[in-house]
KEKE-3310 file (N, C-alpha, C; in steps of 0.2 Angstrom, whole numbers, plus 5000, padded with zeros to 4 digits):
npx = (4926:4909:4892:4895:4883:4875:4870:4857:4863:4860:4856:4867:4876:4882:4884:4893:4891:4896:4895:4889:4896:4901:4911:4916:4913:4903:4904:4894:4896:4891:4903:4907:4904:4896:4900:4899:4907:4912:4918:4927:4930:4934:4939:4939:4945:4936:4923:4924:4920:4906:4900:4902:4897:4882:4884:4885:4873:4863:4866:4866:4863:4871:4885:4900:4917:4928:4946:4961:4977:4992:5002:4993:4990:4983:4971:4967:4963:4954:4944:4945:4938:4927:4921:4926:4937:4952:4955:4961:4977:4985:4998:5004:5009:5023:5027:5040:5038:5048:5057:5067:5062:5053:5059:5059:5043:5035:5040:5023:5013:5004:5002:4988:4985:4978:4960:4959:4956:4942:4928:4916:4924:4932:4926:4922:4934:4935:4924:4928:4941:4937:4931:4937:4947:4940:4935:4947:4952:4946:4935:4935:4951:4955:4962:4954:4940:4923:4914:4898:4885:4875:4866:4876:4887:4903:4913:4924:4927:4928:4941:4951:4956:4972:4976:4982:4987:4986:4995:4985:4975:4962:4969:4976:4974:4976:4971:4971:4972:4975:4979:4982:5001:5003:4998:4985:4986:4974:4969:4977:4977:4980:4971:4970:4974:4983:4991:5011:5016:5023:5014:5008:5019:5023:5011:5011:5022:5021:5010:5016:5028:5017:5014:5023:5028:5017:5017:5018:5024:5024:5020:5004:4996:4990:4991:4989:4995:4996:4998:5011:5015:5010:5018:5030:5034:5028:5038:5050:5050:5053:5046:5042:5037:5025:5019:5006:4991:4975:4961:4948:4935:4915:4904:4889:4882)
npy = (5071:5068:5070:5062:5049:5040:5024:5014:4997:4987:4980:4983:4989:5000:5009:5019:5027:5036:5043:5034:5021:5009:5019:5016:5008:5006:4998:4991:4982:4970:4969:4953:4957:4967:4980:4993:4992:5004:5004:5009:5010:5015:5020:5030:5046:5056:5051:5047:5056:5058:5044:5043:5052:5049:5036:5040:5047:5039:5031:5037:5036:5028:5023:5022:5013:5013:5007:5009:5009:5011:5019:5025:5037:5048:5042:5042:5053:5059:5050:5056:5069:5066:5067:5055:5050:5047:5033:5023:5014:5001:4988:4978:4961:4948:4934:4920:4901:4894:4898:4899:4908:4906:4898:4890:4884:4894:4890:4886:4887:4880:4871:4870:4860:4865:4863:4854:4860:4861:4866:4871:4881:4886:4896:4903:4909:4916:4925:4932:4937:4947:4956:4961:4969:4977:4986:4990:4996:4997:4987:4989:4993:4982:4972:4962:4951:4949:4935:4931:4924:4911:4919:4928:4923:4923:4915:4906:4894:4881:4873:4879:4885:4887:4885:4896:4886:4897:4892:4880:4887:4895:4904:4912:4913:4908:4909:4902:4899:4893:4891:4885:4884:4895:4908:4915:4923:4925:4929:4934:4934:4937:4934:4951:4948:4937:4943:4946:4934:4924:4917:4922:4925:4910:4903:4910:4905:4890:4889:4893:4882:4872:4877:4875:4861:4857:4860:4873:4889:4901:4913:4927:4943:4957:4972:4984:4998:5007:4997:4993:4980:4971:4973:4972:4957:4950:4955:4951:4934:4936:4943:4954:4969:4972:4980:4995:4997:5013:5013:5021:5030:5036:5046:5049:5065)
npz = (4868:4868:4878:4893:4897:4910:4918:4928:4926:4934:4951:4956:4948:4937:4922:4910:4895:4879:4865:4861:4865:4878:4891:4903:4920:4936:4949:4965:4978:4994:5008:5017:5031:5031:5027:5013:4996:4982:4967:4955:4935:4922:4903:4898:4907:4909:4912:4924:4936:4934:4935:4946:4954:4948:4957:4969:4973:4972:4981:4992:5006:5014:5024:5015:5006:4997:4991:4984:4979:4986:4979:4969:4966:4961:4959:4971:4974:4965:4971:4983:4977:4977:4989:4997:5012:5019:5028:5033:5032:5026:5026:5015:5013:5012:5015:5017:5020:5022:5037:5050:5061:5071:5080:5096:5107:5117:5136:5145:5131:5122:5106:5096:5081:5067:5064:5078:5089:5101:5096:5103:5112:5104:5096:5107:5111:5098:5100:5110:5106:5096:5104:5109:5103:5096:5106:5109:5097:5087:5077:5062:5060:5056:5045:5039:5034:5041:5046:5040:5050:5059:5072:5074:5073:5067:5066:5053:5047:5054:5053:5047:5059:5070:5086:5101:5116:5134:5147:5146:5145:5132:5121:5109:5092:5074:5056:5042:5027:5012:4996:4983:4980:4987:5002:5010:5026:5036:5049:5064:5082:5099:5116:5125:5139:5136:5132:5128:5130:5121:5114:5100:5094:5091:5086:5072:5069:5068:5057:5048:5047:5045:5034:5025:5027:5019:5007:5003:4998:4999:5011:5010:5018:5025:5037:5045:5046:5055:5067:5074:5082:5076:5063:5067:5074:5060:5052:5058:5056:5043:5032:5020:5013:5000:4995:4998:5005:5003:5014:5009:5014:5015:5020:5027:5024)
capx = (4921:4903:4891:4892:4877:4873:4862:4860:4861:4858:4856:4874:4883:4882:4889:4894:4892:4897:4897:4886:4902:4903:4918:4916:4906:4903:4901:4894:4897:4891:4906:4902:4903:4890:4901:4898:4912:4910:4923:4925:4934:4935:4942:4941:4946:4930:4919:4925:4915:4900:4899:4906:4889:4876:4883:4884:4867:4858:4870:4870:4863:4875:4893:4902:4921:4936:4952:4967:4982:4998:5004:4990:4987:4979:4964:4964:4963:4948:4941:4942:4934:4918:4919:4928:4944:4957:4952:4967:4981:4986:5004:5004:5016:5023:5032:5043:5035:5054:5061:5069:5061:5050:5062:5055:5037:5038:5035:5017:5012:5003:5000:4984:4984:4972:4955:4959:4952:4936:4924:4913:4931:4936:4920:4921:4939:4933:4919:4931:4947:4933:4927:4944:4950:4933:4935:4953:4956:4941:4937:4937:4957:4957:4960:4950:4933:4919:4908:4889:4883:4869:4868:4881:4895:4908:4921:4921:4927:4934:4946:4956:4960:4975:4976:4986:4985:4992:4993:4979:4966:4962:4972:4976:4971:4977:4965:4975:4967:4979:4979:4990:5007:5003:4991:4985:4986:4966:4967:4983:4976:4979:4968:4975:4975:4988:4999:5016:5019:5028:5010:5008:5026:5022:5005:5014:5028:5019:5008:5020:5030:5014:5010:5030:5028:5011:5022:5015:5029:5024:5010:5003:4994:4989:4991:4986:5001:4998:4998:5017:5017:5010:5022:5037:5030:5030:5044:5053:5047:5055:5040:5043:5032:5024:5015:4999:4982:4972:4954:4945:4925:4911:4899:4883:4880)
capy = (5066:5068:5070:5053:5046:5036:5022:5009:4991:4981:4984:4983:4990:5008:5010:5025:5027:5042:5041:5027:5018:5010:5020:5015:5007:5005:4994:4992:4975:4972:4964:4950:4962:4971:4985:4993:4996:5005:5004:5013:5007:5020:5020:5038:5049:5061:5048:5044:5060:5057:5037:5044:5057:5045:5032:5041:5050:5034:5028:5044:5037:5024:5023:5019:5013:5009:5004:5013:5007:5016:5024:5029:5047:5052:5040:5044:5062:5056:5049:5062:5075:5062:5067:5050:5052:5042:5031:5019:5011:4996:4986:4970:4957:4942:4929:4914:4898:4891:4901:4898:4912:4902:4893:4884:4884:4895:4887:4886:4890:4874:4871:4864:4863:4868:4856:4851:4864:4859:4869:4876:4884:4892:4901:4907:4913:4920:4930:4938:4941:4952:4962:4965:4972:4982:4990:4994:5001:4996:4981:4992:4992:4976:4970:4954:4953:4943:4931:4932:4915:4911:4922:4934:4918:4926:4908:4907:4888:4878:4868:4883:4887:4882:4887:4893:4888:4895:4889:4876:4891:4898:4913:4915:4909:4911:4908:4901:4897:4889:4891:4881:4887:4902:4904:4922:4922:4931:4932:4932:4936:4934:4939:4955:4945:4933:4944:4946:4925:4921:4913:4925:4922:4901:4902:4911:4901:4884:4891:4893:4877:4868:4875:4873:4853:4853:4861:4878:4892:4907:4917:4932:4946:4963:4972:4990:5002:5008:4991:4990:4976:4966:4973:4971:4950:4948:4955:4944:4929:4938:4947:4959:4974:4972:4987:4994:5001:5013:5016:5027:5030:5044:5046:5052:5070)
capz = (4870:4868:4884:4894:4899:4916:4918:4933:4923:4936:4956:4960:4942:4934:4918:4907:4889:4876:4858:4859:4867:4884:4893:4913:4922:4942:4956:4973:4984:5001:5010:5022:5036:5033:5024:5004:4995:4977:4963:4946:4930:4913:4899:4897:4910:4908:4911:4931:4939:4933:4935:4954:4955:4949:4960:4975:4972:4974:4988:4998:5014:5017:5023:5006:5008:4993:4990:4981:4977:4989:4975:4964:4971:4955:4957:4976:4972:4961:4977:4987:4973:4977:4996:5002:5015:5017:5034:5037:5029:5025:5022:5010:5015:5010:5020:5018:5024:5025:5041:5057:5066:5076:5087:5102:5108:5125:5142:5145:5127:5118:5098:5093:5077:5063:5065:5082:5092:5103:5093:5107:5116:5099:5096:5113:5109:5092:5101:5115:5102:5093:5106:5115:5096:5096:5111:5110:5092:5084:5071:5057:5058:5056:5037:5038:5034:5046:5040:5047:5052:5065:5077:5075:5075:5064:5063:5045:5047:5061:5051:5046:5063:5075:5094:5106:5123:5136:5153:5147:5143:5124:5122:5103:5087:5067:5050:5036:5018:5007:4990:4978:4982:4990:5007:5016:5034:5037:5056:5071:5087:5105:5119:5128:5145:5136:5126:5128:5134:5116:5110:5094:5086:5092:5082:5066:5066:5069:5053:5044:5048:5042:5026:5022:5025:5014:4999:4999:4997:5003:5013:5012:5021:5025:5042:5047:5046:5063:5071:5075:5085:5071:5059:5070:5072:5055:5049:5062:5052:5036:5028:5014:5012:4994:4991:5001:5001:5007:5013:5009:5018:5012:5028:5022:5025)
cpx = (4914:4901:4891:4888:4878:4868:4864:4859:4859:4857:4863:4881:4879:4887:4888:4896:4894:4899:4895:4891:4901:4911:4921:4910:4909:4903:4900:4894:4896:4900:4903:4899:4898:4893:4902:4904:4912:4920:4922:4930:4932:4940:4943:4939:4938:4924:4918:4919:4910:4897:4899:4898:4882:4877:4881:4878:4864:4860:4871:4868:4864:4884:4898:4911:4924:4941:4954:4972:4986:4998:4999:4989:4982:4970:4961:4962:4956:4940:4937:4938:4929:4917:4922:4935:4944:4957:4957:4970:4984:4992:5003:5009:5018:5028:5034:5039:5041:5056:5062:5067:5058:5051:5057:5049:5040:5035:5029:5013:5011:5000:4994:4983:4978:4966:4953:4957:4946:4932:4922:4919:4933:4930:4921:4929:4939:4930:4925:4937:4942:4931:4934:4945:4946:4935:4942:4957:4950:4940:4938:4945:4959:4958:4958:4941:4929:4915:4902:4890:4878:4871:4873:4889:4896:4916:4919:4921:4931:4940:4953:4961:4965:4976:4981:4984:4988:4990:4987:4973:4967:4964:4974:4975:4973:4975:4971:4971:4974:4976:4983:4997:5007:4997:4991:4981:4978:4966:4974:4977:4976:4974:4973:4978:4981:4994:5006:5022:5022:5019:5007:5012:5026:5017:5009:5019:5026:5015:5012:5024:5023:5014:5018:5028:5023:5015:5020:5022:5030:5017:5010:4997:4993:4989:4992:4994:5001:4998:5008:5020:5017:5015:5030:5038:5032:5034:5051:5056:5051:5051:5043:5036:5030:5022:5009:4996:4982:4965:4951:4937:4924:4907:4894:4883:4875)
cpy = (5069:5069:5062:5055:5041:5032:5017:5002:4986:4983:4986:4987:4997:5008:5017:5024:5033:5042:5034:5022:5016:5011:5020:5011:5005:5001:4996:4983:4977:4964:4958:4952:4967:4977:4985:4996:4996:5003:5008:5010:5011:5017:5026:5041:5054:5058:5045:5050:5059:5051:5039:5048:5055:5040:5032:5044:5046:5029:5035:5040:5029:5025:5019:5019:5011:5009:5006:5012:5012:5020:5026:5035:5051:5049:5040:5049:5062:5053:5055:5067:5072:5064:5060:5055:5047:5039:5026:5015:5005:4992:4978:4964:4951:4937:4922:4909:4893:4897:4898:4903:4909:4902:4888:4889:4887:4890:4890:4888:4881:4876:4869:4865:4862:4862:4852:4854:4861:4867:4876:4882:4890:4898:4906:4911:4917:4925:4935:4941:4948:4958:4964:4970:4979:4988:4993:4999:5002:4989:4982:4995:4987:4971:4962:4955:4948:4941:4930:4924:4916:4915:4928:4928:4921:4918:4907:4899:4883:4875:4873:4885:4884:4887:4890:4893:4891:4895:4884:4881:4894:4904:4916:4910:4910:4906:4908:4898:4898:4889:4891:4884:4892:4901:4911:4918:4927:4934:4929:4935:4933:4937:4945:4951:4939:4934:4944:4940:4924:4918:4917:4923:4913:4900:4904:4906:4893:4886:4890:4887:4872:4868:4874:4864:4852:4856:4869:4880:4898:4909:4926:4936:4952:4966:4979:4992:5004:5002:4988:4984:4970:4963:4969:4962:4946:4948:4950:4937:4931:4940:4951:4961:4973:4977:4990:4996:5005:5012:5022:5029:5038:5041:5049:5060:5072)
cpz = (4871:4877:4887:4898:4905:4917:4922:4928:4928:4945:4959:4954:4937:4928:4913:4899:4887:4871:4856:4860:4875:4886:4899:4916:4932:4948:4961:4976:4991:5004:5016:5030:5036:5028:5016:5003:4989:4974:4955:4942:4924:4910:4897:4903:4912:4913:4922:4937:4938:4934:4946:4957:4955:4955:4969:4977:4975:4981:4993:5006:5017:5017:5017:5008:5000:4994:4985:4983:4982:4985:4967:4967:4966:4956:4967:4977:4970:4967:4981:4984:4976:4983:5003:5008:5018:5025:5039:5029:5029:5023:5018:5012:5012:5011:5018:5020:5027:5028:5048:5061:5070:5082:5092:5105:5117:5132:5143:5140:5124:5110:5098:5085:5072:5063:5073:5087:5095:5100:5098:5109:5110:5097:5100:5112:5104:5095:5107:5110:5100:5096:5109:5109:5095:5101:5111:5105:5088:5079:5064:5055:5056:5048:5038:5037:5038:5040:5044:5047:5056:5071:5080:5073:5067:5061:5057:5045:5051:5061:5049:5052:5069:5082:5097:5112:5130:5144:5153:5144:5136:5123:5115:5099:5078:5062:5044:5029:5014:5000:4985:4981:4985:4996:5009:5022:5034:5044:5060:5076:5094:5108:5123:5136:5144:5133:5131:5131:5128:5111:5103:5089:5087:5088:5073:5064:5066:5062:5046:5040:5043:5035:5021:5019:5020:5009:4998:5002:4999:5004:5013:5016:5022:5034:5040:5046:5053:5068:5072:5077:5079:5067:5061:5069:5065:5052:5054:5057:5043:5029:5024:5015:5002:4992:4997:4998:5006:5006:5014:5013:5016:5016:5024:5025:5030)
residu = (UNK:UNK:UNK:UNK:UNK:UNK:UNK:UNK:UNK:UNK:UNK:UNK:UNK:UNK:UNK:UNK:UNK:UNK:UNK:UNK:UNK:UNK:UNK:UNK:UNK:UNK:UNK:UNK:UNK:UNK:UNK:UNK:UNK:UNK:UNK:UNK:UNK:UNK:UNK:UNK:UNK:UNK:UNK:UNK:UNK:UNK:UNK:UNK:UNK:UNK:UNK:UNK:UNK:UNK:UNK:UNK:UNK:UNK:UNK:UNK:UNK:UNK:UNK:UNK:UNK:UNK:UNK:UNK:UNK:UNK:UNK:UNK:UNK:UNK:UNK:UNK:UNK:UNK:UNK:UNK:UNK:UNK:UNK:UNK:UNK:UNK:UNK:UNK:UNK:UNK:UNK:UNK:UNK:UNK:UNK:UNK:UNK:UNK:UNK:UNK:UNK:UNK:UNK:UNK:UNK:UNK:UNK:UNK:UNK:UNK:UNK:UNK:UNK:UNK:UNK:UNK:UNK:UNK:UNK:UNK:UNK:UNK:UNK:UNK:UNK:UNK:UNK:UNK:UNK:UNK:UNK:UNK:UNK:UNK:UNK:UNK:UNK:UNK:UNK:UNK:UNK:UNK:UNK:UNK:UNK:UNK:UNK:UNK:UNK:UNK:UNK:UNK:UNK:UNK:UNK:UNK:UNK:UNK:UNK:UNK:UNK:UNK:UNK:UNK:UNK:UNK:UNK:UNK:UNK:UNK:UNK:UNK:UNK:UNK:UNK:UNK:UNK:UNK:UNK:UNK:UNK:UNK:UNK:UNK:UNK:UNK:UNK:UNK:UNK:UNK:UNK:UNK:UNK:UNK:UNK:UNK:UNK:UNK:UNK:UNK:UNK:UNK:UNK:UNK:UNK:UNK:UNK:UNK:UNK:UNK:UNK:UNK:UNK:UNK:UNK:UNK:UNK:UNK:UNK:UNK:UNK:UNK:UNK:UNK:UNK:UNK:UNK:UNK:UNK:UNK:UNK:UNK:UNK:UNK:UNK:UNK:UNK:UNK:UNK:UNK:UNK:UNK:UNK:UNK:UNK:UNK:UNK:UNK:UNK:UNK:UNK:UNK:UNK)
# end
């Protein structure tokens, strides 16, 4: 192969010619959280360092994140030559919405479901999940992405979310988006002050319950590899592992 060439085509995409041929070309996307995360795509092997040299060149002085396949290692490997490492891991899951894990709703532990929420209340339970998550592992564990809005407000949209209460005060909360036959769960969370009442696996399995009755079939999800309690939770409910990711992060110099 000839020498490839590199040129930005547009502000967000880099492509790689050689032999008067396009052989790669690259991305950058900001996600809704604020964070950039590149991607490469060749057709010729040769062509990934160099598409990876210019795009980092121009991007050096910002924190730059992707995403690699579990078992690719060869295009991780490829990564890291660029200077990223490997920053958290991820499991893929994929859950029944027919199961009997559920059981019964514990004492003190109320549903409200998705839409029903008093708006102001769930904000305010959205704004403390966030920061408890923040201060205890970080948010950047968290495979879900925020969505800006006024002010910093992060609820993507009210209608997705259903509640739990428990003892009457807002203690957790889970983000469902439905898509034909199939739905990802985006966010579980209690606060730390309400964990271990039952109101985690009572939000899941009410979720679940629902998107069974509207006809969808199965959900899925992503959860941190180090987040055991999650895991443990979901596999409960009868989750299979499908595959992961990870991330990678390049810090500027």
């Amino acid at each position: 192969m000839n020498t490839v060439m590199i040129s930005r085509v547009d502000e967000a995409q880099w492509q790689a010619v050689a032999d008067e041929r396009i052989v790669g070309h690259g991305d950058v996307s900001e996600r809704p959280d604020g964070r950039l995360f590149v991607s490469i795509d060749v057709w010729q092997d040769e062509a990934f360092d160099p598409l990876a040299e210019a795009m980092l060149g121009e991007l050096s002085g910002s924190v730059l994140h992707t995403l690699v396949g579990g078992g690719d290692a060869e295009l991780a490997s490829r990564w890291e030559r660029a200077g990223f490492a490997v920053e958290r891991r991820e499991w893929e899951y994929l859950l029944p919405t027919r199961t009997d894990g559920g059981g019964q709703v514990p004492e003190g532990v109320t549903i409200l479901p998705a839409g029903t929420a008093d708006e102001r209340l769930l904000r305010e339970l959205d704004r403390e999940v966030r920061a408890q998550v923040e201060a205890e592992v970080g948010w950047h564990t968290m495979p879900v992405e925020l969505r800006s809005g006024p002010a910093g407000d992060t609820l993507v949209d009210p209608s997705l979310y259903a509640v739990a209460l428990v003892d009457g005060q807002y203690a957790g909360l889970i983000r469902v988006v439905s898509r034909g036959r199939r739905a990802r769960i985006g966010l579980l969370a209690v606060r730390a002050e309400y964990r271990r009442r039952g109101a985690g696996r009572a939000l899941l399995g009410h979720a679940l319950a629902a998107l069974d009755e509207a006809g969808t079939e199965s959900a899925w999800t992503e959860i941190d590899q180090a987040n055991t309690a999650a895991t443990t939770l979901f596999e409960h409910f009868g989750a299979r592992r499908m595959g992961h990711l990870a991330e990678l992060v390049r810090r500027p110099h």
